[in-house]
Rosetta silent file (secondary structure, phi, psi, omega in degrees, C-alpha in Angstrom):
SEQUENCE: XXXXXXXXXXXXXXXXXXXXXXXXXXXXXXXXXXXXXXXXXXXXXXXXXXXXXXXXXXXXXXXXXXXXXXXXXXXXXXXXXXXXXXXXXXXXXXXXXXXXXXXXXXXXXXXXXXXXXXXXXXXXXXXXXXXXXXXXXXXXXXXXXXXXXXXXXXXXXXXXXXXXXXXXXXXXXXXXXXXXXXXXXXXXXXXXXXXXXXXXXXXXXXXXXXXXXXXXXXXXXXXXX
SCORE:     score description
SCORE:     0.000 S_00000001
   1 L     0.000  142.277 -161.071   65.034  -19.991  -18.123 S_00000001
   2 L   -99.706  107.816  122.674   63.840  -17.179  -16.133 S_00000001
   3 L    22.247   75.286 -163.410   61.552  -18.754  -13.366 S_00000001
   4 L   -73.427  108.023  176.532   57.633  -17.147  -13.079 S_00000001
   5 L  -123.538  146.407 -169.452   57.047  -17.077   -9.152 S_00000001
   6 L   -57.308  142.416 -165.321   53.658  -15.805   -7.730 S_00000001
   7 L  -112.285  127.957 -177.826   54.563  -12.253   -5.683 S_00000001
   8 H   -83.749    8.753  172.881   52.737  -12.810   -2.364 S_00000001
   9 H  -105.508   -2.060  159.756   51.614   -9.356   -1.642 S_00000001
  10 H   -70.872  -33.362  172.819   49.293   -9.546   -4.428 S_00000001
  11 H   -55.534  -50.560 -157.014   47.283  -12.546   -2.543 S_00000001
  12 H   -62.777  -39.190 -157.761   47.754  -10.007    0.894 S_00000001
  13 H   -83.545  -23.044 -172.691   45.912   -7.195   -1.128 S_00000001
  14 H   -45.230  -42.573  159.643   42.882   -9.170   -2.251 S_00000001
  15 H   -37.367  -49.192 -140.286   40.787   -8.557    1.303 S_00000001
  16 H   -91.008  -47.802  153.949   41.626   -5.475    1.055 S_00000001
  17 H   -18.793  -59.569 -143.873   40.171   -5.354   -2.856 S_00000001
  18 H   -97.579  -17.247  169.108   37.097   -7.198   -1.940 S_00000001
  19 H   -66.379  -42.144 -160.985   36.232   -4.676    1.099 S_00000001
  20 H   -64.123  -51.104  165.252   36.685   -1.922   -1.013 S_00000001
  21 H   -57.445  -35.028 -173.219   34.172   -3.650   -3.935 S_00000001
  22 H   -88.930  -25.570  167.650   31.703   -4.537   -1.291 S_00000001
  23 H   -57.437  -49.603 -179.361   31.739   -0.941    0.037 S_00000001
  24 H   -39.318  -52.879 -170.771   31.378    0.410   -3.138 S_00000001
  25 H   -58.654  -33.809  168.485   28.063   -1.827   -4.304 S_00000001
  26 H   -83.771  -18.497  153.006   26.776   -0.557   -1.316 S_00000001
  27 H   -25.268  -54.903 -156.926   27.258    2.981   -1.755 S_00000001
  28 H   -80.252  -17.330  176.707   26.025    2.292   -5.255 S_00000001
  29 H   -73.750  -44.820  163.887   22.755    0.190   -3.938 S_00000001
  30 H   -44.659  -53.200 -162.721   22.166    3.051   -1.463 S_00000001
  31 H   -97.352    8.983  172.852   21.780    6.022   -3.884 S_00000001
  32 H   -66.540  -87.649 -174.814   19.848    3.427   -6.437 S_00000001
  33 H   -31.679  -62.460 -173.774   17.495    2.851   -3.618 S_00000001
  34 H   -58.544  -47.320 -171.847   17.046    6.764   -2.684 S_00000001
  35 H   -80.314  -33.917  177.750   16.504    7.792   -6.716 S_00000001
  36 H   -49.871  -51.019 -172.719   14.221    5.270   -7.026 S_00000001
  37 H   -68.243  -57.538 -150.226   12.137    6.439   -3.979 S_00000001
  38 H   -72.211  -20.564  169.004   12.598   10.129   -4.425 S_00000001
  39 H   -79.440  -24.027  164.313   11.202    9.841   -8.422 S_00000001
  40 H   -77.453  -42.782  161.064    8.316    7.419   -7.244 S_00000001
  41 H   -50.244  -64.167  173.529    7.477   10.400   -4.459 S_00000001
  42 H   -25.840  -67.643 -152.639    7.463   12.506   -7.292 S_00000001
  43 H   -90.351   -7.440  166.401    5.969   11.200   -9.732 S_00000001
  44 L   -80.915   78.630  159.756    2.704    9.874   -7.389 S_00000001
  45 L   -60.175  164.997  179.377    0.814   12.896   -7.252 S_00000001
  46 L   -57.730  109.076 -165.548   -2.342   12.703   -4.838 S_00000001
  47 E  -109.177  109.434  175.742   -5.354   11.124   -5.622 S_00000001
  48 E  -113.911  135.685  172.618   -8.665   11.359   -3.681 S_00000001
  49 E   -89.089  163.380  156.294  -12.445    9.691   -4.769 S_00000001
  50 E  -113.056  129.431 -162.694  -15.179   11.505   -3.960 S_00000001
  51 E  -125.890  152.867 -162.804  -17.406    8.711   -3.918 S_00000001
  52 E  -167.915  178.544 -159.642  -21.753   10.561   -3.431 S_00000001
  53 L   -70.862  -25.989  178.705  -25.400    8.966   -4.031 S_00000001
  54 L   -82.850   -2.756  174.672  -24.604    9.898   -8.241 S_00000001
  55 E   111.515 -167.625 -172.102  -21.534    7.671   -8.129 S_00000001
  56 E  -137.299  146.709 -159.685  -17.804    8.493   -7.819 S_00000001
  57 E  -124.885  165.579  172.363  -15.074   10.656   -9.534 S_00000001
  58 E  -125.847  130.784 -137.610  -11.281   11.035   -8.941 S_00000001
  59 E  -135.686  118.032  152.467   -9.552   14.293   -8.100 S_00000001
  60 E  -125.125  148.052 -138.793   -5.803   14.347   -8.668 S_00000001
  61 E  -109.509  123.896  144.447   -4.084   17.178   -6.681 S_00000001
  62 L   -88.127  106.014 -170.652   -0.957   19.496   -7.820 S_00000001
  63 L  -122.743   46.000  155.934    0.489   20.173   -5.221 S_00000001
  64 L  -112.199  -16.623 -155.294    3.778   21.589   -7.105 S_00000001
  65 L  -104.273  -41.272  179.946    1.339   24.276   -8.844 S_00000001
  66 L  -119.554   65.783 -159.013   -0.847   24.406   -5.561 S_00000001
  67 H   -78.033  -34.464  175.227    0.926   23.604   -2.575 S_00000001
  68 H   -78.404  -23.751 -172.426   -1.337   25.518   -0.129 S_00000001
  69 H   -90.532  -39.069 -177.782   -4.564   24.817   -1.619 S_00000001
  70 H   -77.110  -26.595 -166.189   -3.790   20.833   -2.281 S_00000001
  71 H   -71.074  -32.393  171.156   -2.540   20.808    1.106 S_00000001
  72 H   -66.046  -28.196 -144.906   -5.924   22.264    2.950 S_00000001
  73 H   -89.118  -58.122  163.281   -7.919   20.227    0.587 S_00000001
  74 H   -22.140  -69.558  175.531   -5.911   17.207    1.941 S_00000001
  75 H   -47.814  -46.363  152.187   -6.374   18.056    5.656 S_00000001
  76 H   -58.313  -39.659  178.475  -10.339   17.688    4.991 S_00000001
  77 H   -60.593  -49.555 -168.231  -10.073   14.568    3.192 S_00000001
  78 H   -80.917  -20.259  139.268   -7.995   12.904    6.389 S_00000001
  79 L    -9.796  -44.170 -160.418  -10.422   14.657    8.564 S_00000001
  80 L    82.211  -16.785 -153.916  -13.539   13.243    7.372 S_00000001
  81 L   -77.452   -1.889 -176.557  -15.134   16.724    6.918 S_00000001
  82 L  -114.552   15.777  170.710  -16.307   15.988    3.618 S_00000001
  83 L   -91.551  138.573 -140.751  -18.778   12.596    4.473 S_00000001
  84 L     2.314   65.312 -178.999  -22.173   13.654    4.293 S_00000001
  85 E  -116.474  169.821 -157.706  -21.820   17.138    3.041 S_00000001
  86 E  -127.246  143.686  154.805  -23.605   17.685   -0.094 S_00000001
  87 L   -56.467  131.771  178.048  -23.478   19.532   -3.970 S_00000001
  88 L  -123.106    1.117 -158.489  -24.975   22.372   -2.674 S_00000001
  89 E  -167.225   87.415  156.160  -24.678   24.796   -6.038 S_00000001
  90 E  -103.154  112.088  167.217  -25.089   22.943   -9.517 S_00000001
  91 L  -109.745  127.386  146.034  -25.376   24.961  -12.890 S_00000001
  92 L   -39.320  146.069  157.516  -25.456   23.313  -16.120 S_00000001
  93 L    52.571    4.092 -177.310  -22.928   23.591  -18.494 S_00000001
  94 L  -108.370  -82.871 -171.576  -20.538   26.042  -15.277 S_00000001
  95 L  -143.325  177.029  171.854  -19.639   24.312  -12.001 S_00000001
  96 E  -160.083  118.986 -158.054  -20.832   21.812   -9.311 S_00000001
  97 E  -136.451  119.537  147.983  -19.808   23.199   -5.776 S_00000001
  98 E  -172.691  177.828  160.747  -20.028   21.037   -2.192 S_00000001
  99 L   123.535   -3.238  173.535  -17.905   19.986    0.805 S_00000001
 100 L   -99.255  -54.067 -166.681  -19.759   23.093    3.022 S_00000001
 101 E  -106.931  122.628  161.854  -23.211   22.269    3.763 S_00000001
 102 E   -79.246 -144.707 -149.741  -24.715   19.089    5.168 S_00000001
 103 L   -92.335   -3.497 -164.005  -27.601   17.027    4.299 S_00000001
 104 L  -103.333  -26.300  179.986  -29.595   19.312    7.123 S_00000001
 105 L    86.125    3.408 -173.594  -28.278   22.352    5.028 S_00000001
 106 L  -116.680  150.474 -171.863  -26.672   23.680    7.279 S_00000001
 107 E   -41.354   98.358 -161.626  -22.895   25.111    7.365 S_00000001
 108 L   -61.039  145.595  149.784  -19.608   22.716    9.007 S_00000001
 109 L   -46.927  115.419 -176.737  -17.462   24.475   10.870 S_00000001
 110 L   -92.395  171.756  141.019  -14.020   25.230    8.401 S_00000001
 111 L   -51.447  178.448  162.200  -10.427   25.938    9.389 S_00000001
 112 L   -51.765  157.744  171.921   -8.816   29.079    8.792 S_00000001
 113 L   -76.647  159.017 -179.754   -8.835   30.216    5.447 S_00000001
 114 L  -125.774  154.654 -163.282   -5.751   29.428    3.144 S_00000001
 115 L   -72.278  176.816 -176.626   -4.176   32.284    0.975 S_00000001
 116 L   -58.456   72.444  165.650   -5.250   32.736   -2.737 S_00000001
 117 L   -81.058   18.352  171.998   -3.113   30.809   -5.607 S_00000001
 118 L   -28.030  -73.300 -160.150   -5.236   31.967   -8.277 S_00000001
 119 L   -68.166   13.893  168.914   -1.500   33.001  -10.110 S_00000001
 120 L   -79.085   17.928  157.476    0.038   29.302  -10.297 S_00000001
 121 L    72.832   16.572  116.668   -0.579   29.214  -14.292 S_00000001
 122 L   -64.632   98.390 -154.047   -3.646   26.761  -13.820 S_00000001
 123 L   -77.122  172.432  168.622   -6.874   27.735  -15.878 S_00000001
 124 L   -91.272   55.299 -155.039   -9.966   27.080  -14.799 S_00000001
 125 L   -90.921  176.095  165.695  -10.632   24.537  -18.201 S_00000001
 126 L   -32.561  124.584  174.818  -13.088   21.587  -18.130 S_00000001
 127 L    78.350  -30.719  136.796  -12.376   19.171  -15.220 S_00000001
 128 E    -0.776  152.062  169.654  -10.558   21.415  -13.276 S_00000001
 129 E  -156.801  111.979 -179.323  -11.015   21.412   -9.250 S_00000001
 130 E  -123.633  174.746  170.447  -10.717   24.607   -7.652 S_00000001
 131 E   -88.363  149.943 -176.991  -11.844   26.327   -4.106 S_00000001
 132 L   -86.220  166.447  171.594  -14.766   28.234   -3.676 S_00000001
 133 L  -161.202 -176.293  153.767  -14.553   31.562   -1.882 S_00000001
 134 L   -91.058 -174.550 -170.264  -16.104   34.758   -1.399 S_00000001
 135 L   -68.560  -16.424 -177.232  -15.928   38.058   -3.071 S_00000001
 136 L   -79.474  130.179  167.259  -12.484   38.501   -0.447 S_00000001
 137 L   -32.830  -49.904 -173.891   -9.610   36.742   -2.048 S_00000001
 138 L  -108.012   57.713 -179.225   -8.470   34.977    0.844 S_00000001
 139 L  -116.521  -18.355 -127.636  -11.567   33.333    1.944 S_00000001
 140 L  -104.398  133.157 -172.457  -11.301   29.968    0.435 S_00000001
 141 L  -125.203  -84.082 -166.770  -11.726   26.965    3.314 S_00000001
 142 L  -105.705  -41.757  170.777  -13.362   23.891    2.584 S_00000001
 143 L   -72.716  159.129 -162.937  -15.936   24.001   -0.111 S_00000001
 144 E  -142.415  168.690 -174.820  -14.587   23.106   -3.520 S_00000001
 145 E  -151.818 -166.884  174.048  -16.062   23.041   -6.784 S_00000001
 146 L  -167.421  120.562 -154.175  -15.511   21.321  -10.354 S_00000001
 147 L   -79.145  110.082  166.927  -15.679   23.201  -13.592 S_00000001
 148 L   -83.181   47.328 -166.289  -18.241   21.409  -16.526 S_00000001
 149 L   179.232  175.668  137.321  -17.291   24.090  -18.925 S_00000001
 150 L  -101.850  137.846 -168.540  -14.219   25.791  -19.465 S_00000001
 151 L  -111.372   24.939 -160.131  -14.371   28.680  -17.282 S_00000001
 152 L   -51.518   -2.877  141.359  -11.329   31.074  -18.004 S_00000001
 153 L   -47.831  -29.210  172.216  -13.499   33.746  -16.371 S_00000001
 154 L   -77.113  -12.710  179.247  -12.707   32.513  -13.334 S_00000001
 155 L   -74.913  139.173  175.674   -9.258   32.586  -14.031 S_00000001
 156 L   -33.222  133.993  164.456   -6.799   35.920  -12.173 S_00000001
 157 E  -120.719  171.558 -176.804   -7.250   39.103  -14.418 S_00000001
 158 L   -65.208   -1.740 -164.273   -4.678   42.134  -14.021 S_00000001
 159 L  -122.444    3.287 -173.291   -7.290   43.956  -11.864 S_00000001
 160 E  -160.782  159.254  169.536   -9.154   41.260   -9.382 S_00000001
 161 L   -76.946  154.845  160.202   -7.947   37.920   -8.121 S_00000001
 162 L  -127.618 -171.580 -160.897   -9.692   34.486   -9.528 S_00000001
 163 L   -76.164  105.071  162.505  -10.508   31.281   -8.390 S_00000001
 164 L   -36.265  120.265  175.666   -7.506   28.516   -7.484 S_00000001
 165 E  -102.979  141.256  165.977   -7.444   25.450   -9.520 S_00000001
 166 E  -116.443  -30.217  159.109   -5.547   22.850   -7.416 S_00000001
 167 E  -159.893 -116.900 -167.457   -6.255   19.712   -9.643 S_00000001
 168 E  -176.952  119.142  143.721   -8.351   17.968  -12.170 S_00000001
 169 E   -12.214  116.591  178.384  -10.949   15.595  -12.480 S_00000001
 170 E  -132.627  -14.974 -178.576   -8.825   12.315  -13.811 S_00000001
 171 E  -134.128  144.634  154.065  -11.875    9.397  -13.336 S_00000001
 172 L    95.252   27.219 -160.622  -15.273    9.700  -13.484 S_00000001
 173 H   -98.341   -8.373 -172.724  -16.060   13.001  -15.227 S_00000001
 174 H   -76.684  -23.028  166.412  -19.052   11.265  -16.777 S_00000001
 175 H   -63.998  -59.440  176.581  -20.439   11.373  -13.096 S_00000001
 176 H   -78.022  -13.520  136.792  -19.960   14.810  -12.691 S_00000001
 177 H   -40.109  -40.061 -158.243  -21.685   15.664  -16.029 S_00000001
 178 H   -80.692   -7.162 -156.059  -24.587   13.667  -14.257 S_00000001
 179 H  -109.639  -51.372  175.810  -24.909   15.458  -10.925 S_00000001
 180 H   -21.254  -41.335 -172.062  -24.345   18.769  -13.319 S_00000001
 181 L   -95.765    9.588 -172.826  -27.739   17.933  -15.034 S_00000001
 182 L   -74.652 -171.379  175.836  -30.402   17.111  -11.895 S_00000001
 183 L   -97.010  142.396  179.870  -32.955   19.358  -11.649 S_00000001
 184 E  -124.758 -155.061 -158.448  -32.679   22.191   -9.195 S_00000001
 185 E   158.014  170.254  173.905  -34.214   24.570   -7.238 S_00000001
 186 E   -70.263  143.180  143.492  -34.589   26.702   -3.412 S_00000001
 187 E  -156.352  160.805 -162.857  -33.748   24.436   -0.630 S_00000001
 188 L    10.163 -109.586 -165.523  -33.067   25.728    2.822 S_00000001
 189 L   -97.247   14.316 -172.876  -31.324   29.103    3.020 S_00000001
 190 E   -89.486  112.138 -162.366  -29.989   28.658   -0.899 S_00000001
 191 E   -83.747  -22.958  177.018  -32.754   30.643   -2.751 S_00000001
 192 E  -138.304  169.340  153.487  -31.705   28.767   -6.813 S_00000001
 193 E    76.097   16.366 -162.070  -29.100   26.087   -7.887 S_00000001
 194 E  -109.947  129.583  155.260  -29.684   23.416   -4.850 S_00000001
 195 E   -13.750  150.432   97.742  -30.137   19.700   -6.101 S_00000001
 196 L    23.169  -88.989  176.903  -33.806   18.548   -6.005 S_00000001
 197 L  -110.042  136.179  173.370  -32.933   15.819   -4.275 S_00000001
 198 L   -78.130  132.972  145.573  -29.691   16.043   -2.519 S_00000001
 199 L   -27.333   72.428  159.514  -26.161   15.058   -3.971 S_00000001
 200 E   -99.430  140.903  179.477  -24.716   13.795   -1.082 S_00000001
 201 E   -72.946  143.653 -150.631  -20.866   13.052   -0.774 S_00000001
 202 E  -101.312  -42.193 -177.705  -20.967    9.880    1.102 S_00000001
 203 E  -143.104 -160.923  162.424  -16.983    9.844    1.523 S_00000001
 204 E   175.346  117.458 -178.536  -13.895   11.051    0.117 S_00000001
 205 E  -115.957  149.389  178.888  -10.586    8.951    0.432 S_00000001
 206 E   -77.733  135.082  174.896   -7.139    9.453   -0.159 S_00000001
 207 L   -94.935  -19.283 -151.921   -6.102    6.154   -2.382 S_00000001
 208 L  -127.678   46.668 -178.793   -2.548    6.963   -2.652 S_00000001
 209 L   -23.030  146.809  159.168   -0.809    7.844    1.118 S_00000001
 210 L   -72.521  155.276  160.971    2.735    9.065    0.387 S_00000001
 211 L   -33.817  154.971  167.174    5.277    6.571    0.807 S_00000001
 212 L   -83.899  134.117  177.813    7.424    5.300    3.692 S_00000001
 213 L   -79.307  155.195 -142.179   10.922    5.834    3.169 S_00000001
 214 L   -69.402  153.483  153.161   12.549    3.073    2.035 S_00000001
 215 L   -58.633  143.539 -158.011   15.065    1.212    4.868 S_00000001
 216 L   -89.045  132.023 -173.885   19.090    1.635    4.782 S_00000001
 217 L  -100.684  135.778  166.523   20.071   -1.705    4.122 S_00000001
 218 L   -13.586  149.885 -174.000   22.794   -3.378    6.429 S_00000001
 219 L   -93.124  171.300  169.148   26.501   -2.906    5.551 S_00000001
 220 L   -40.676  135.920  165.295   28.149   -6.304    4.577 S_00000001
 221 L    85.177  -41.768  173.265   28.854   -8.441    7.824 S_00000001
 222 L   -17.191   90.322  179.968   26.629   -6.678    9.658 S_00000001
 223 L  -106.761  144.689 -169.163   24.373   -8.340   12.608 S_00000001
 224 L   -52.686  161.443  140.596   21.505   -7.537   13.966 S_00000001
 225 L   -36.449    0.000    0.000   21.409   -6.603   17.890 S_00000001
């Protein structure tokens, strides 16, 4: 009878098996870890309240369609520049415009202007949140505005620039119908369209910092220092 005996370099290879398996899981734990993060970075676009004496709405920012415009918007929000700045320009049934003028009426100092992204394929629809500007294209700083209508006038034609939409109303739109409807009027150098009684934005926070990237977890065996 032919004899079964155990071949002893298969026991020798087993370390070397079980190194090989523990690199691998971590390789495979690593790039887990990374897809996880980089699709949760994705998929949290930016969220800021505007929280004012009429209550508070939520603004969420594209900043794949409007990278220059969400980004400027951004820089005010961590700033502070937009606590106790006011609606300064409400029409029924158009826009509601603030984020320029304080409660004194008079103009904050902006940044620089950021260029024009009117042509990112964002309309100027209902809920919308675009930058104000002047008749020059490339004017647009701080003030911001949020469309109660759909406004596709405002939108780029082949012969003039429009207005940048950077995001959209996502909470709260029943607030900004309400500040839409106060009664208005002249107040300091604004001769129509100025609250009554002033709108004022009391804050505006980011809720949703981006993430920290995630930590590279220890290889097998590893010890700390």
């Amino acid at each position: 009878m032919t004899e079964v005996r155990a071949n002893p370099d298969r026991f020798r290879r087993r370390p070397a098996v079980r190194a090989m398996l523990a690199a691998l899981c971590l390789v495979l734990g690593l790039a887990q870890a990374t897809g996880a993060w980089a699709a949760e970075e994705k998929a949290a676009a930016p969220r800021v309240r505007i929280d004012t004496t009429q209550g508070s709405f939520v603004i969420e920012l594209n900043t794949e369609r409007a990278p220059l415009t969400a980004a400027n918007f951004l820089d005010y929000v961590k700033a502070g520049h937009y606590s106790g700045t006011i609606f300064h320009r409400v029409i029924s049934n158009f826009v509601i415009q603030g984020g320029g003028f304080d409660t004194a009426y008079k103009l904050k100092n902006p940044r620089a202007p950021v260029s024009n992204e009117a042509g990112n394929g964002l309309s100027n629809k209902r809920g919308t949140v675009g930058i104000a500007r002047s008749d020059l294209p490339h004017s647009g700083n701080c003030q911001f505005y949020v469309n109660v209508n759909d406004n596709e006038d405002l939108d780029p034609q082949p012969l003039r620039w429009g207005y940048a939409v950077f995001g959209k109303v996502v909470e709260g739109m029943d607030v900004v119908d309400k500040i839409s409807r106060v009664p208005t009027g002249s107040a300091g150098p604004l001769p129509k369209d100025a609250p009554s009684e002033p709108v004022v934005i009391k804050s505006a926070t980011l809720l949703n910092p981006p993430p920290a990237a995630p930590a590279t977890p220890a290889a097998p065996g590893a010890t700390a220092n």
